[in-house]
C-alpha positions in Angstrom: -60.9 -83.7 -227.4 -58.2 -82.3 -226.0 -55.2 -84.5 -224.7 -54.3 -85.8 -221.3 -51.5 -82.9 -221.1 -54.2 -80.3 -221.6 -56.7 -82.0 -219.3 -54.4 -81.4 -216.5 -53.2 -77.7 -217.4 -56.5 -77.0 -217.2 -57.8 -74.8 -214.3 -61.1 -77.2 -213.8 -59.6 -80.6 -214.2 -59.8 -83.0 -211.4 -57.4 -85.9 -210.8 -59.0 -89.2 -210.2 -59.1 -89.6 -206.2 -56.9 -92.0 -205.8 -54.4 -91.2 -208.8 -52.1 -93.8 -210.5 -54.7 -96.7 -209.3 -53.8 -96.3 -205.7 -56.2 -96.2 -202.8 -55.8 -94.3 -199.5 -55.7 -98.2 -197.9 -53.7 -99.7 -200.3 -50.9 -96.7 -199.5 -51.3 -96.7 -195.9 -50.8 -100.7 -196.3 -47.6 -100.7 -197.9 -46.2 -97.8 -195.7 -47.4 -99.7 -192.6 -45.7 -103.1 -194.1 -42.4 -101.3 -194.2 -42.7 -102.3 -198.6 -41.7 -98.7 -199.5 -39.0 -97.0 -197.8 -40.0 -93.5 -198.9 -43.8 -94.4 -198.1 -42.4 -95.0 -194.3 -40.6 -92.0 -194.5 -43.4 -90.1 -195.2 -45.7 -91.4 -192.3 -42.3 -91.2 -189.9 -45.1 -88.0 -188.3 -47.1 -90.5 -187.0 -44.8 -92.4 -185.1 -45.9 -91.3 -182.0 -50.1 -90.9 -183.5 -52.3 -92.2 -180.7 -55.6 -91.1 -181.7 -56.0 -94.1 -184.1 -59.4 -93.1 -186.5 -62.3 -95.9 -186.6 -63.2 -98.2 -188.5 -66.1 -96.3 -190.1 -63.5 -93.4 -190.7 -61.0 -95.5 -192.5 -63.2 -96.9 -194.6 -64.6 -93.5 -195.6 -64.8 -93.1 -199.0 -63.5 -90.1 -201.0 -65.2 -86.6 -200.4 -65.4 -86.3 -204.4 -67.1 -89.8 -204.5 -70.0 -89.2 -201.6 -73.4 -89.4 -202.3 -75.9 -86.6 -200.9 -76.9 -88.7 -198.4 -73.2 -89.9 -197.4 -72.7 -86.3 -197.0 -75.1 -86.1 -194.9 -74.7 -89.1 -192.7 -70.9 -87.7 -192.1 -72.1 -84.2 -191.0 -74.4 -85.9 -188.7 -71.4 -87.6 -187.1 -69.3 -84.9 -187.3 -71.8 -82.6 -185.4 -72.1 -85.5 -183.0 -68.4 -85.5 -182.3 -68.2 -81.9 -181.7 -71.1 -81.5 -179.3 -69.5 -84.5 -177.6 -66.0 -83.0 -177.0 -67.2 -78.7 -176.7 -70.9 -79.1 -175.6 -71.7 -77.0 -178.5 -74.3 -78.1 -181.7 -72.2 -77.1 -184.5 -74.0 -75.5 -187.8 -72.0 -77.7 -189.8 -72.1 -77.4 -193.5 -70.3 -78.7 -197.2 -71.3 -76.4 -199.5 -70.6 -77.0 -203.2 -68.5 -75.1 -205.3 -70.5 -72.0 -206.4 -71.3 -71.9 -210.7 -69.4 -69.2 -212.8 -67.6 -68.2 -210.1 -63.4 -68.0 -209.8 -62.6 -66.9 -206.5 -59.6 -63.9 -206.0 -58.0 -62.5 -203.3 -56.2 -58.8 -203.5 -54.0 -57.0 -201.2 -53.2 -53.8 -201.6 -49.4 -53.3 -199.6 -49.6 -49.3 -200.5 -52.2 -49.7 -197.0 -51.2 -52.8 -194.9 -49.7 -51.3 -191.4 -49.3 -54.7 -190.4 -51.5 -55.0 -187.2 -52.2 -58.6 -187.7 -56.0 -58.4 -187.1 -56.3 -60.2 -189.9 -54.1 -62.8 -188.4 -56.1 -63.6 -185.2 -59.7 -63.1 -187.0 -58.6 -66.4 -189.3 -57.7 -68.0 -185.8 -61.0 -67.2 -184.0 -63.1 -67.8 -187.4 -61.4 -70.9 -188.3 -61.1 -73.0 -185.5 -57.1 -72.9 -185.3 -55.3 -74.4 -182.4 -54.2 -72.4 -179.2 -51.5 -74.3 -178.0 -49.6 -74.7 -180.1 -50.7 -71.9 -182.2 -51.5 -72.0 -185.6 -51.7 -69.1 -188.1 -52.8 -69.5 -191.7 -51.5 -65.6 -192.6 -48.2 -64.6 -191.9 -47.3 -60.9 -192.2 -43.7 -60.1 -193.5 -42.4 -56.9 -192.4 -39.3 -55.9 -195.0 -37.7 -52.8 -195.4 -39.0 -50.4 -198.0 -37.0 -50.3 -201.0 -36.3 -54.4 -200.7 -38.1 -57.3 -201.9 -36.6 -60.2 -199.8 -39.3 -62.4 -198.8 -37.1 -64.6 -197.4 -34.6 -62.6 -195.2 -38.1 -60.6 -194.0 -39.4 -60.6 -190.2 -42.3 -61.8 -189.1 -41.5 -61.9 -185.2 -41.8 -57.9 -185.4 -43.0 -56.2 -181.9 -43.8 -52.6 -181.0 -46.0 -50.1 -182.6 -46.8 -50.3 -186.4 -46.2 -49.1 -189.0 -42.8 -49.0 -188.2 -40.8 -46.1 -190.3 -38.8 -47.2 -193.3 -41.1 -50.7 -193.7 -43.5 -52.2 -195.2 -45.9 -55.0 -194.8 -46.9 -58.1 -197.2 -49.4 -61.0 -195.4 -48.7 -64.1 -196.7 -51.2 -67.2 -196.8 -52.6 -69.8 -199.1 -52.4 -68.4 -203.2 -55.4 -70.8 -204.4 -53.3 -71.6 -207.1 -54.5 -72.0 -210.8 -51.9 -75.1 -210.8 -50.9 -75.5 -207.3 -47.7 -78.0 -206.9 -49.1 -79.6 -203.4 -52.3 -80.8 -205.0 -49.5 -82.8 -207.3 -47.5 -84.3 -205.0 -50.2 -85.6 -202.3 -50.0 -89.6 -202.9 -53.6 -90.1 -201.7 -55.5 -87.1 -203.1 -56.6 -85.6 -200.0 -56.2 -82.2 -201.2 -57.4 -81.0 -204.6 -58.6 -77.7 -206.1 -62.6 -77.4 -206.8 -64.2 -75.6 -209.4 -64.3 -72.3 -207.8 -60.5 -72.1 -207.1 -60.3 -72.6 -203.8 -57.8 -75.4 -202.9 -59.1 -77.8 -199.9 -57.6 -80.3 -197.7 -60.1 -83.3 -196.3 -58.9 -83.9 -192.8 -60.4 -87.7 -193.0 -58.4 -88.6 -196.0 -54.7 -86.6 -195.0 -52.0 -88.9 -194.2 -49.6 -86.9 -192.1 -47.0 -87.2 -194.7 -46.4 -83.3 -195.8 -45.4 -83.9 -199.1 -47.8 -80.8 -199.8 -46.1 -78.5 -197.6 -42.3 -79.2 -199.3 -44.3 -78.6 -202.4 -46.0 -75.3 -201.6 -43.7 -72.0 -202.6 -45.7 -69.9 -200.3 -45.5 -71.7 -197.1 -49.0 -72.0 -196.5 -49.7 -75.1 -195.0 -49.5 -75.7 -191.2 -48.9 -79.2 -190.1 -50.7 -81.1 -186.7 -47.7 -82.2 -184.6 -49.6 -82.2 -181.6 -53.7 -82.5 -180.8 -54.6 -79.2 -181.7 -55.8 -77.3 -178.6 -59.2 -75.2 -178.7 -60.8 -74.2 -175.9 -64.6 -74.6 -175.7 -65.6 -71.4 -175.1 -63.5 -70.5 -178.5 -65.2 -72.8 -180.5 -66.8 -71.3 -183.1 -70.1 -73.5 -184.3 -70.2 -72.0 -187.9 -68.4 -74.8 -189.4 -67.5 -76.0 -193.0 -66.6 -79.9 -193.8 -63.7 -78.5 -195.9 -62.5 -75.6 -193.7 -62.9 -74.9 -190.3 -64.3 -77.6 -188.1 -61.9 -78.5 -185.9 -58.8 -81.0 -186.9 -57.2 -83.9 -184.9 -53.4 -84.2 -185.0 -51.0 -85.8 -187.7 -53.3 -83.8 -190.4 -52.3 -80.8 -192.5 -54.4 -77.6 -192.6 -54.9 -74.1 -194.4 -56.4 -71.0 -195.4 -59.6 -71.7 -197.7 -60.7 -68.8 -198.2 -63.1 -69.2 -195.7 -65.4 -71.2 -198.1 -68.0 -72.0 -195.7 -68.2 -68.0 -195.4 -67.7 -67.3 -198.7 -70.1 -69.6 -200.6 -73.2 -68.6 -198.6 -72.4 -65.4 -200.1 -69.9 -63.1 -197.2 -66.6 -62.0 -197.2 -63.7 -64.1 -195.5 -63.2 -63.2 -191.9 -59.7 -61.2 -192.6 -60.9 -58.9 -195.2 -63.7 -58.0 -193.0 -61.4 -57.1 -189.6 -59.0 -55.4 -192.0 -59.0 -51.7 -190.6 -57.3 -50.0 -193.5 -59.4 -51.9 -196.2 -56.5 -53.1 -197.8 -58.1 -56.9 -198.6 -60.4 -56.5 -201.9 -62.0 -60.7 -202.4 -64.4 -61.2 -205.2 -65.3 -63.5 -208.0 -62.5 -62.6 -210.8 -65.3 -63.7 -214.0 -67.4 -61.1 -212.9 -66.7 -58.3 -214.5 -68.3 -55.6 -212.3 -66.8 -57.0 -209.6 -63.9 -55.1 -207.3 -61.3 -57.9 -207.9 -62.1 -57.8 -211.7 -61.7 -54.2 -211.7 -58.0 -54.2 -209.3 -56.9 -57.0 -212.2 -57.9 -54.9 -214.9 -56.9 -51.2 -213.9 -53.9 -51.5 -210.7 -50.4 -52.3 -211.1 -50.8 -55.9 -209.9 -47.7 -58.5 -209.1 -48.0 -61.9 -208.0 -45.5 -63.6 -205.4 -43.0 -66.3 -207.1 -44.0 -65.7 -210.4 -41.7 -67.6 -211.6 -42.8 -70.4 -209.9 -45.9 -70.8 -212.7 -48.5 -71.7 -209.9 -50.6 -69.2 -211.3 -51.9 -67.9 -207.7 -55.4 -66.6 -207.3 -53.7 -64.1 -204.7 -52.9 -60.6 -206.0 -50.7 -57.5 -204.6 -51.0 -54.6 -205.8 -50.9 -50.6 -205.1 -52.6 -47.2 -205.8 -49.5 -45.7 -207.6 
């Protein structure tokens, strides 16, 4: 049997949901009775949080620990709550991790003109807020010859592609052994079978201990009730992804899951207009992604890092 070291390098293991014997409650008690000085620090977000959950959604237990018909009870509520507030029935899913699959993203930079369709097709898909606007890709526009991620532009106007740049979108990496899954002290984010990393909007604290964590800033935080006009709303809706968020709660790209496990492409890859997103399911070896992994020059952001990132770039040449 292998030890508790290898247990947690491994790609499929799953932390307890409450880690180190501490319950979402029990944390939110200690930082509310001022015990913990860095617990209070962490909730310091919330200051100001007026939208105070219910009782039933306090008490709710882990995602990981529902029953079927838990599940099911929550959607129900869930739906409720959404036809209340946009006057729209959502098709509200949480569909399980898909068997012997590993999930991949590629992007091939050699074609990225950096329109940003991808951009604003993960807004309409995933129910992101309006005002103020949230965006789980950024696009880096750097100069060609240069690989400064962190000196590049991503406020660039005019027409592109610009001459003498390139382009590299940036979002979520679905690590392998993702650092914000680590550092979350009440398990509300974790990475499921498949490789896609998820956030569960009940259970988030506010404290963005994740997003310090994440290398890639990927994670976009609630300062203020996220704003989505009705006739935005989009009624495909995942428990996990993109049904809509209530403020003091972090969010991100998950690969669109509620998309992607019924068997479609995430909404990015599909508005792309040079075809330069390639998604697929990186144990199947007949797959695209297998073959871009196996036969393109592929690099991986932050390598050094270790996170191990299910997100690939790579080129023709």
């Amino acid at each position: 049997m292998a030890d508790e070291k290898d247990q947690h390098d491994s790609p499929y293991f799953h932390p307890k949901p409450y880690g180190s014997g501490v319950t979402r409650r029990q944390f939110l008690a200690v930082a509310a009775a001022g015990a913990a000085a860095a617990a209070a620090a962490a909730l310091s977000p919330l200051k100001d949080l007026t939208q105070i959950p219910t009782l039933r959604q306090f008490l709710q237990k882990h995602y990981t620990e529902l029953t079927p018909e838990e599940k099911k009870e929550i959607l129900g509520r869930i739906s409720a709550e959404v036809r209340e507030k946009y006057g729209v029935t959502p098709h509200l899913t949480a569909q399980p991790p898909l068997d012997g699959v590993q999930f991949a993203y590629a992007l091939n930079m050699g074609r990225c003109i950096g329109c940003r369709k991808c951009v604003y097709a993960c807004v309409n898909e995933n129910n992101q807020s309006r005002d103020p606007q949230i965006h789980y890709i950024s696009v880096l526009e750097m100069e060609k010859g240069a690989v400064n991620v962190e000196t590049s532009n991503t406020d660039y106007e005019g027409q592109v592609p610009k001459k003498g740049h390139y382009y590299m979108p940036v979002q979520c990496h679905h690590c392998e052994k993702p650092p914000c899954t680590k550092v979350c002290p009440v398990k509300a984010t974790w990475r499921e079978p498949d490789g896609i990393v998820v956030v569960d909007y009940n259970w988030c604290i506010g404290c963005r201990y994740c997003a310090a964590a994440c290398p890639y800033h990927a994670r976009r935080f609630n300062f203020k009730e996220p704003y989505l006009p009705k006739e935005d709303l989009n009624p495909e809706m995942g428990y996990l992804s993109n049904r809509p968020r209530q403020v003091g709660v972090m969010e991100k790209c998950t690969f669109c899951l509620h998309r992607t496990r019924a068997g479609k492409y995430p909404a990015c890859l599909e508005v792309c207009p040079t075809g330069s997103r390639k998604f697929g399911n990186l144990l199947d070896p007949d797959s695209e992604i297998a073959a871009i992994i196996r036969d393109k020059r592929v690099f991986i952001l932050k390598q050094e890092r270790g996170t191990i990132p299910r997100f690939y770039y790579f080129t023709d040449v």
